[in-house]
C-alpha positions as CSV (number, residue, x, y, z in Angstrom):
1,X,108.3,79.6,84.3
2,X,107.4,79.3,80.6
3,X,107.1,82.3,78.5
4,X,104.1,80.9,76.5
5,X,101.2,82.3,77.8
6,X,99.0,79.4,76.9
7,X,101.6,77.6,78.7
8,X,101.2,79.7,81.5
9,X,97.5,79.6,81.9
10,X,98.0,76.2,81.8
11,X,100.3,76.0,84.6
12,X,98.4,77.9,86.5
13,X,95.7,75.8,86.3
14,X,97.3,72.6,86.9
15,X,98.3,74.3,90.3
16,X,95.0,75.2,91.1
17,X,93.3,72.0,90.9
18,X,96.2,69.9,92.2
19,X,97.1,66.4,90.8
20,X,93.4,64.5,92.0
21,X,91.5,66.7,89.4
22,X,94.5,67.4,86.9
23,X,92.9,67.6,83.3
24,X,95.4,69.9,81.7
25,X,98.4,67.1,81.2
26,X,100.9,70.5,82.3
27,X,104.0,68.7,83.8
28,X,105.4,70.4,86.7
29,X,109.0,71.0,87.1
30,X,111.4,73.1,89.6
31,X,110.4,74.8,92.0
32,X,106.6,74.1,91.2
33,X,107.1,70.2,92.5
34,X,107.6,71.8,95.7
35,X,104.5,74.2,95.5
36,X,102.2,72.0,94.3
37,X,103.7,69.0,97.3
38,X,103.0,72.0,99.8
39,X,99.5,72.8,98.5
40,X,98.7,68.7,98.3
41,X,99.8,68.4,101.6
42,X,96.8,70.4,103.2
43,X,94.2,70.7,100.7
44,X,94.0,67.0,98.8
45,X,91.2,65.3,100.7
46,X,92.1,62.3,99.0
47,X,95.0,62.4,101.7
48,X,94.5,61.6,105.4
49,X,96.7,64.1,107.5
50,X,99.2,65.1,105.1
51,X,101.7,66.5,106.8
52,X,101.9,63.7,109.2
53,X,103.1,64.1,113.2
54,X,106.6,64.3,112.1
55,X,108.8,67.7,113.3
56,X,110.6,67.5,110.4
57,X,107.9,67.2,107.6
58,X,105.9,70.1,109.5
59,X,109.2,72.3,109.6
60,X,110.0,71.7,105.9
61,X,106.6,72.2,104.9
62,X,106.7,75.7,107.0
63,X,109.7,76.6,105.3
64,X,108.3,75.8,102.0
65,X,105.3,77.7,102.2
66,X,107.2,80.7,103.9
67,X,109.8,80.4,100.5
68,X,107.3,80.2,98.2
69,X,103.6,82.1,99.0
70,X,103.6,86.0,100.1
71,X,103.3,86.4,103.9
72,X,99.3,87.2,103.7
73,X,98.8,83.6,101.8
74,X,101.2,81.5,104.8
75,X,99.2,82.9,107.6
76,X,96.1,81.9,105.6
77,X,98.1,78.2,104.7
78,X,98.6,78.0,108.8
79,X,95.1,78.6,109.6
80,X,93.9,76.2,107.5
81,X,96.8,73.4,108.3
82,X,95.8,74.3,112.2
83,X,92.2,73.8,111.4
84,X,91.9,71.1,108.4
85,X,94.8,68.9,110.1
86,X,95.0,69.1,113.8
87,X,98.7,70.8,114.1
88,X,97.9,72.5,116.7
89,X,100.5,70.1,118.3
90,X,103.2,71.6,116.8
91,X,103.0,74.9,118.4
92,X,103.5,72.4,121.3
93,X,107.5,72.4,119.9
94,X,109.5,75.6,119.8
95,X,111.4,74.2,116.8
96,X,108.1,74.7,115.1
97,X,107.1,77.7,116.5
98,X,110.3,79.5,115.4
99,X,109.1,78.1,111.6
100,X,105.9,79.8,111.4
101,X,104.7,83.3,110.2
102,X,103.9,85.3,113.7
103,X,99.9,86.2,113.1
104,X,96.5,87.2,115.5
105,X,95.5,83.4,114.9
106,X,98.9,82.0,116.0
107,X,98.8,84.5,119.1
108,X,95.2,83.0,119.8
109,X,96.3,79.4,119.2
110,X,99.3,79.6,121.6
111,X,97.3,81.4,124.6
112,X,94.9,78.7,124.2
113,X,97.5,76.2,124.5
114,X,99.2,78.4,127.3
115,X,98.1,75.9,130.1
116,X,99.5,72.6,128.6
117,X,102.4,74.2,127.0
118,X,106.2,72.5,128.4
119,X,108.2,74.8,129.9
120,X,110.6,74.5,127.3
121,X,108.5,76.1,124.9
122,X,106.9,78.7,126.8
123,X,110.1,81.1,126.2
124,X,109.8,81.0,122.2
125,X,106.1,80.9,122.8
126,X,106.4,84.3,124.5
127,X,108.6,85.5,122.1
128,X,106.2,85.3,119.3
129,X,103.6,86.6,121.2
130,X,105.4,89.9,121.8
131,X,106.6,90.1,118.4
132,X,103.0,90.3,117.0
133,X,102.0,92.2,120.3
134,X,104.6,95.0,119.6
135,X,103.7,95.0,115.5
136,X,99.9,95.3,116.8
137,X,100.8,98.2,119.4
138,X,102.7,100.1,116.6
139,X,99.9,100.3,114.3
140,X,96.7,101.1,116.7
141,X,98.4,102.9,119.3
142,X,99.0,106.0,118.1
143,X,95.4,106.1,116.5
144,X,93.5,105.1,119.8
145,X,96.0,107.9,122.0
146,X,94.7,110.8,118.9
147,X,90.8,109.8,118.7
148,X,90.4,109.3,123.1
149,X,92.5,112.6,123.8
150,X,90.8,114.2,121.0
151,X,87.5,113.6,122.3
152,X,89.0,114.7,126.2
153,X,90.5,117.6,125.1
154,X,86.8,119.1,124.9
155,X,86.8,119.1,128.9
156,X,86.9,122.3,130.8
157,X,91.1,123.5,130.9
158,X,92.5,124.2,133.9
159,X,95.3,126.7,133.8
160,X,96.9,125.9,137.2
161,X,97.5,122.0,136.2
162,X,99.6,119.5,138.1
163,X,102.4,118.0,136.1
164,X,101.4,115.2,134.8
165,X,97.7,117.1,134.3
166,X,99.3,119.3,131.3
167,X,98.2,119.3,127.7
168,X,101.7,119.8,126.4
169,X,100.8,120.2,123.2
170,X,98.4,123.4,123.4
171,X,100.9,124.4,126.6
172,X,103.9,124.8,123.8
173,X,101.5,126.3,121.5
174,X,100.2,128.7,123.6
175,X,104.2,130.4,125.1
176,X,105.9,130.0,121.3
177,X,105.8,133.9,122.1
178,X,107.7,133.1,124.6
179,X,111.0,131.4,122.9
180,X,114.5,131.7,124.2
181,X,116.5,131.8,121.4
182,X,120.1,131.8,123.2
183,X,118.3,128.6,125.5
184,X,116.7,127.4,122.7
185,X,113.3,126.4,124.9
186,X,110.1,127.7,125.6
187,X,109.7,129.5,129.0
188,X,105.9,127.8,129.8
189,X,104.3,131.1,131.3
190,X,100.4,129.9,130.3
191,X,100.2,126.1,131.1
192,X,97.0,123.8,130.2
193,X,96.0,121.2,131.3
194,X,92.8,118.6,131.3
195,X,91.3,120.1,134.4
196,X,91.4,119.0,137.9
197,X,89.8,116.0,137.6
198,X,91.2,114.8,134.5
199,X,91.6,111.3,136.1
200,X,88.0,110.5,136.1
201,X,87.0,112.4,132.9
202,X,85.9,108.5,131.2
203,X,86.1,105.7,133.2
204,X,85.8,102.5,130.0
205,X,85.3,99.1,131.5
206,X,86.6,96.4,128.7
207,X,84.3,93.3,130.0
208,X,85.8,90.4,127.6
209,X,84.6,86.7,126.6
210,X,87.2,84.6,126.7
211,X,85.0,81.9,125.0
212,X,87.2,79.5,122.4
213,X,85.0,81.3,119.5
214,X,86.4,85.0,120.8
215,X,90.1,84.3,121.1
216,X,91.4,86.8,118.0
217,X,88.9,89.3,119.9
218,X,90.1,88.9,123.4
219,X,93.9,89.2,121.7
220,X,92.8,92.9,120.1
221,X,91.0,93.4,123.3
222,X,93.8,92.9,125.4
223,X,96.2,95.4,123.2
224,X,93.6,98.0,123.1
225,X,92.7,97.8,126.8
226,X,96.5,98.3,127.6
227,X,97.0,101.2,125.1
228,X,93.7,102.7,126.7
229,X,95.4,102.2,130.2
230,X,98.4,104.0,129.4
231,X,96.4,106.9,129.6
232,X,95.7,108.8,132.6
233,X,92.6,111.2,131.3
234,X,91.0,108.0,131.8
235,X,90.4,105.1,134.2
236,X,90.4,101.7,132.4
237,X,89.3,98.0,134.1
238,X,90.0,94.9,131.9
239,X,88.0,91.9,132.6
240,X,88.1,88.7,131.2
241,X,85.4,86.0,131.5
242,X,84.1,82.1,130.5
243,X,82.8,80.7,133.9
244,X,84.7,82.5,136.1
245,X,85.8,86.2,136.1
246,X,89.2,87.7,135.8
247,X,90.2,90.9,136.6
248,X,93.4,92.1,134.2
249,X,93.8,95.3,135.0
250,X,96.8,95.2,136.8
251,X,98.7,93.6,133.9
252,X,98.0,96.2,131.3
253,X,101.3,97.6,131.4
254,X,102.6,94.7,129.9
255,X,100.2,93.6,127.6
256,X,101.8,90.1,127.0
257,X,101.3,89.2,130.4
258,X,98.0,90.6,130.2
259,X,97.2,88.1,127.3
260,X,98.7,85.0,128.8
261,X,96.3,85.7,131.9
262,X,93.7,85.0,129.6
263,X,92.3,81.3,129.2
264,X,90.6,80.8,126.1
265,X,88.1,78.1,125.9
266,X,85.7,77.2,128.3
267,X,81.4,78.3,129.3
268,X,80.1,81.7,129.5
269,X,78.8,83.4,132.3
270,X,78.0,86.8,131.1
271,X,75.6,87.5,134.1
272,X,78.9,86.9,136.6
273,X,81.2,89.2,135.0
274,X,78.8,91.9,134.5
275,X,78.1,91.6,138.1
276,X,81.9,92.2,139.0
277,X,82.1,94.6,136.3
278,X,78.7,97.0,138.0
279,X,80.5,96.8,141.2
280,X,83.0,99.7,139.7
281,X,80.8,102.1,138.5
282,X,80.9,104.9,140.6
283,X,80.0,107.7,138.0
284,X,77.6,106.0,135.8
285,X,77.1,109.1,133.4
286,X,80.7,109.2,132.7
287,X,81.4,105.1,132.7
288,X,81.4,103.2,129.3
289,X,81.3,99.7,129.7
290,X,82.4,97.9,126.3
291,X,81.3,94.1,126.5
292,X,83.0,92.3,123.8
293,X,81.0,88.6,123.8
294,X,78.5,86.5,120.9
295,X,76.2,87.0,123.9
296,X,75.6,83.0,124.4
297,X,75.0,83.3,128.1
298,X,75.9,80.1,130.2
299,X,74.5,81.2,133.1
300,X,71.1,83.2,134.3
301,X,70.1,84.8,130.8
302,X,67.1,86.4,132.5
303,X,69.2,88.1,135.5
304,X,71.6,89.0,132.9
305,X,69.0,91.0,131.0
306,X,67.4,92.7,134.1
307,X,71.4,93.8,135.3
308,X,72.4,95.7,131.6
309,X,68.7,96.9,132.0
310,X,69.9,98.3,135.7
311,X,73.4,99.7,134.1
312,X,72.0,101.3,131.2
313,X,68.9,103.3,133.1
314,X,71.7,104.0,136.3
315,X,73.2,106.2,133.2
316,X,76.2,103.9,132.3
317,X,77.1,103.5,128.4
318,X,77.1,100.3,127.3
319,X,78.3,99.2,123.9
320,X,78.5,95.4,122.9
321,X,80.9,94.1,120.0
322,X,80.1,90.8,118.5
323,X,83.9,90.4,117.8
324,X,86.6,93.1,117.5
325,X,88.8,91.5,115.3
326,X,88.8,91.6,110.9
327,X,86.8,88.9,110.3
328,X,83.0,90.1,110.9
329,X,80.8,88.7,113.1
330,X,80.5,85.4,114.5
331,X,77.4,83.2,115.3
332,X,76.0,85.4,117.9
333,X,72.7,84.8,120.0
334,X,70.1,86.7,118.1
335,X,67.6,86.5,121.1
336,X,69.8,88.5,122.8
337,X,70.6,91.2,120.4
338,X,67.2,91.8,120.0
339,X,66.5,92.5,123.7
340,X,69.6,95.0,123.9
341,X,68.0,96.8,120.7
342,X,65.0,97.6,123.0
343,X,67.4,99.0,125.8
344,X,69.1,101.4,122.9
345,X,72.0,98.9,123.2
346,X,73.9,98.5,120.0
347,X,75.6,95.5,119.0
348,X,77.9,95.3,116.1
349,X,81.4,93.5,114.7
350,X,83.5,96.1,115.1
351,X,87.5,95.8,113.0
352,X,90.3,97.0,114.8
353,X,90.7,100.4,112.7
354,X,87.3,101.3,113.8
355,X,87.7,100.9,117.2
356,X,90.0,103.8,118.4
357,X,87.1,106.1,116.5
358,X,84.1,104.1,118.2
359,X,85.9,105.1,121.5
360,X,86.0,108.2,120.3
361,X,82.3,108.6,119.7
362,X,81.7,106.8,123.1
363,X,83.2,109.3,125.1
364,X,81.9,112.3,123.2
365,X,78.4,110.7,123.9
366,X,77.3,110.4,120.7
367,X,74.5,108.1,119.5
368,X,76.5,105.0,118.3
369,X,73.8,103.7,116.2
370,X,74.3,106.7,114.6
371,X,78.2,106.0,114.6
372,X,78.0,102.8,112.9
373,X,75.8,103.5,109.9
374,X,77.7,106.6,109.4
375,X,81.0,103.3,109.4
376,X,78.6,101.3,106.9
377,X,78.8,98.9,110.0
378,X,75.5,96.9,110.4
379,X,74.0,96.5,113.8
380,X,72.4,93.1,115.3
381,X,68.7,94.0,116.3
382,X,67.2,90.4,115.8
């Protein structure tokens, strides 16, 4: 790199605009010939699919993007090569998928690839999906079990609760008194717990398009709904949708398997898997029902209209989230949003951060209308 700052601009420049629009006359040496080849490669239009179908010039070109860029540029570089060139037939190859920079987009890419993927790269395909799975669930878990028990820990205390009923934080809290120093450990004289009925406190239905537009969605979904499950103050149902209607819940403990239930692509039937969802509402004053969908309905927009009419007057909270992922929000049916504005329905883009809060609010029963201006979060009314 020359010290020359004129120079430098210079090179920078000539970088920038590639060698099709190159007016600086900078000549590139080193280790720029490989950046600038990298950067040709996808973005020169003048070039027809320039990384080819070879494995080995989409594995060098991984390598050299992964040597070269920070991490937050390659997974924007693999986006674009998945979009702008049609790779998506090399996460068909575990040689390649062991190249590229694990990523939400990569995870949605390989689930919707999950039912044409060989065998021999479903192994390495599940590998990276936990990795980024297990990354994910280190960063929001802990935030989504504070907010939710946060908000349940307003519930009426019991002080005669089962075992796994007992608040064992306010439990130690309240016996420090009673400390044995020679045991070293508390002797739990007073215990708390979440009441009798803890179980059924919330019951949050996660009612998910699986739609090709949704897939970064239905991967945060997925995580959330499993950290949510793993919570027994509350009862949690994930459901999955295009057409047809999947029930998830019984994955959630593993929520890799939970995501490779999913099949992303496919029609919308938002009316179906709200039907499936209603049939699980037993307490509708303490049921939250989170539909996560652009709201283009497939099939009977009309009886889907009159049935979140019938869930929101039976009492049930219903939220909808135009996407729940970091990107905003999608092309979403307008006509739609505008009828769910006159039932009190919000719908918003909600990022992941937000979401263990939003929860929060939900189950406190707080206006979320409310909750997302307070987020500077826009809500869809037309």
């Amino acid at each position: 790199m020359s010290q020359n700052p004129q120079d430098e601009r210079l090179r920078r420049w000539r970088l920038i605009l590639g060698s099709a629009q190159d007016g600086t006359a900078c000549k590139l040496s080193g280790a720029d010939v490989t950046i600038d080849n990298s950067l040709n490669a996808l973005y020169d239009s003048e070039r027809s699919a320039g990384l080819g179908s070879s494995s080995p010039k989409v594995a060098r070109w991984l390598g050299d993007i992964r040597t070269y860029f920070p991490s937050s540029v390659v997974k924007v570089m693999q986006k674009d090569a998945l979009e702008r060139l049609n790779l998506r037939q090399m996460l068909l190859q575990p040689e390649m998928l062991e190249a590229v920079e694990p990523n939400v987009h990569l995870v949605a890419n390989l689930l919707s690839l999950s039912g044409v993927m060989p065998s021999k790269t479903k192994d390495t395909a599940r590998q990276v999906v936990r990795g980024v799975v297990e990354e994910l669930q280190r960063k929001l878990t802990h935030p989504t079990h504070q907010a939710v028990m946060g908000s349940l820990n307003r519930a009426i205390r019991n002080r005669r609760p089962r075992h796994n009923e007992i608040d064992w934080n306010r439990t130690i809290r309240a016996n420090l008194k009673h400390y044995q120093s020679e045991y070293r450990t508390i002797i739990p004289e007073i215990r708390i717990g979440y009441g009798r009925k803890r179980s059924s406190l919330r019951n949050i239905i996660l009612c998910v398009d699986q739609s090709g537009s949704m897939a970064t969605s239905v991967v945060y979904a997925g995580i959330f709904g499993a950290v949510l499950a793993s919570l027994p103050a509350i009862q949690t149902r994930i459901v999955v949708f295009d057409t047809a209607v999947v029930d998830l819940t019984d994955e959630a403990q593993d929520p890799v398997d939970l995501l490779f239930g999913t099949q992303l692509g496919g029609g919308t039937d938002i009316n179906r898997a709200l039907a499936y969802c209603q049939g699980f509402v037993q307490k509708p004053q303490d049921t939250i029902l989170v539909l996560i969908s652009d709201l283009y309905e497939g099939g009977n927009r009309q009886e889907m209209l009159k049935r979140v009419a019938a869930l929101v007057n039976s009492g049930v909270q219903v939220i909808t989230l135009l996407a729940l992922n970091d990107e905003g929000a999608p092309m979403y049916d307008r006509r739609v949003t505008s009828e769910f504005s006159q039932m009190n329905i919000p719908a918003f883009a909600c990022s992941p951060d937000k979401f263990p809060d939003l929860m929060a609010a939900a189950i406190q029963k707080q206006d979320i209308g409310q909750w997302a201006a307070a987020n500077d979060i826009v809500t869809s009314r037309s």
